[in-house]
C-alpha angles and dihedrals in degrees: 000000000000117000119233119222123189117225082245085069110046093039124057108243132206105269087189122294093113083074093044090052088048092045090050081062106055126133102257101218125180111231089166089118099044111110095175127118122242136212108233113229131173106226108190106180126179105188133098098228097038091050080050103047082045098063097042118034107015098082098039085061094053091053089049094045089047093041088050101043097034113026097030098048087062094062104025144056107293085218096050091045081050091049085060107038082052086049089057093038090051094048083045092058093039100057086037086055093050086040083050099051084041090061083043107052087038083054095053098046092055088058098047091052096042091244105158105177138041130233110258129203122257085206126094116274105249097237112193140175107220130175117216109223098183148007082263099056088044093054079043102058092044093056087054084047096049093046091051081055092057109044099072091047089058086048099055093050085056089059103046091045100242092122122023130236100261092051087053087057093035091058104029091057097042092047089045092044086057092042095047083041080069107065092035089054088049086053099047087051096055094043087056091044088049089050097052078051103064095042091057089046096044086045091039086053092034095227082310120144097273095060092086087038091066098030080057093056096055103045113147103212105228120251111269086191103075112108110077124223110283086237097071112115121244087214105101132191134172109277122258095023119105113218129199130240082265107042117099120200141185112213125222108218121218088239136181092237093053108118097245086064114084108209106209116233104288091012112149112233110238099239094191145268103245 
């Protein structure tokens, strides 16, 4: 009688060192000065690129958001803090709505092809205990979360030829260029808030001695996640839509510097990860 084997068996899986790589690169932020209290939530992601935008983004977010919503709202104007809280939210919901239609389109072309599983990773599922510190982090989280949903669906359609090669690069890095636009528009918000900051508080001081004092106390750290993986693909399309071998596409980027997205006085515009 033949003996089966199982792929696991015949070729040497991760066991768990590809996590540990993408931990070793995760953003260090100091929430040392962070009082405020979390929700606790296990986030388990399976995907390459999700694993990836968690380290090093996710955190980050959750400082600027604080940072936004808490510190800036004791120096400056409650309505322009809320301008810019709205402007993050709105980006938030857009980039949720083209991953959405992306799970949906992927969904539907399974069941025209009669695909009825997905392609799963050999490697370990990234398990995490994370505590949600705002609205914002939460919205954050689910678009990571959406996007690791997404990836091995994409996948699976490669494989099976439904969508070629091209049109998997051209999607996974657009979806994961809006995703990673968040945070860094997060970030570029808070830097032009601080900054305001720091000019009330110099002209406040007059140049006195309390004047470093307080530009000290609303410091924003700078993003150590900037720079995407090398594998990303230059080709870009427009998010949530699946493209053939043959389409060509220019992508819009959700931007600082589009007109929806108020920029605070001394904000610096996002000009972009690619």
């Amino acid at each position: 009688m033949a003996t089966k084997f199982s792929g696991s068996q015949i070729v040497k899986t991760d066991e768990g060192a590809v996590n540990a790589r993408i931990l070793a690169r995760e953003a260090k932020v100091d929430f040392r000065r962070v009082e405020a209290a979390s929700i606790k939530v296990v986030t388990r992601l399976t995907s390459a690129e999700g694993k990836r935008l968690f380290v090093r983004f996710f955190s980050t977010l959750q400082l600027n958001a604080h940072f936004i919503s808490v510190l800036a709202r004791t120096r400056l104007d409650s309505d322009d803090v809320a301008k810019v809280e709205a402007a993050i939210k709105a980006r938030i919901d857009t980039v949720a709505e083209a991953l959405n239609k992306a799970i949906d389109g992927a969904e539907a072309l399974f069941q025209a092809n009669g695909i009825t599983s997905a392609a799963t990773y050999d490697t370990q599922t990234l398990e995490i205990e994370v505590g949600i510190i705002s609205s914002t982090g939460r919205r954050y989280l689910d678009l990571i979360s959406k996007l690791d949903q997404l990836m091995p669906l994409l996948q699976t359609l490669e494989i099976h030829e439904v969508i070629s090669t091209q049109a998997l690069d051209i999607q996974r890095a657009t979806l994961k260029r809006q995703v990673r636009d968040v945070a860094n528009s997060a970030r570029s918000l808070a830097t032009g808030l601080r900054r305001r900051m720091n000019a009330l508080a110099a002209g406040a001081a007059g140049g006195g001695p309390g004047a470093p004092a307080l530009a000290a106390a609303t410091e924003v750290p700078d993003d150590a996640g900037d720079v995407d993986e090398a594998e990303d693909s230059a080709l870009q399309a427009t998010g949530g839509e699946f493209l053939s071998g043959h389409d060509e596409a220019a992508d819009q980027p959700i931007g600082a510097d589009s007109p929806d997205v108020p920029v605070p006085e001394g904000g610096e515009r996002l000009d972009g990860d690619s």
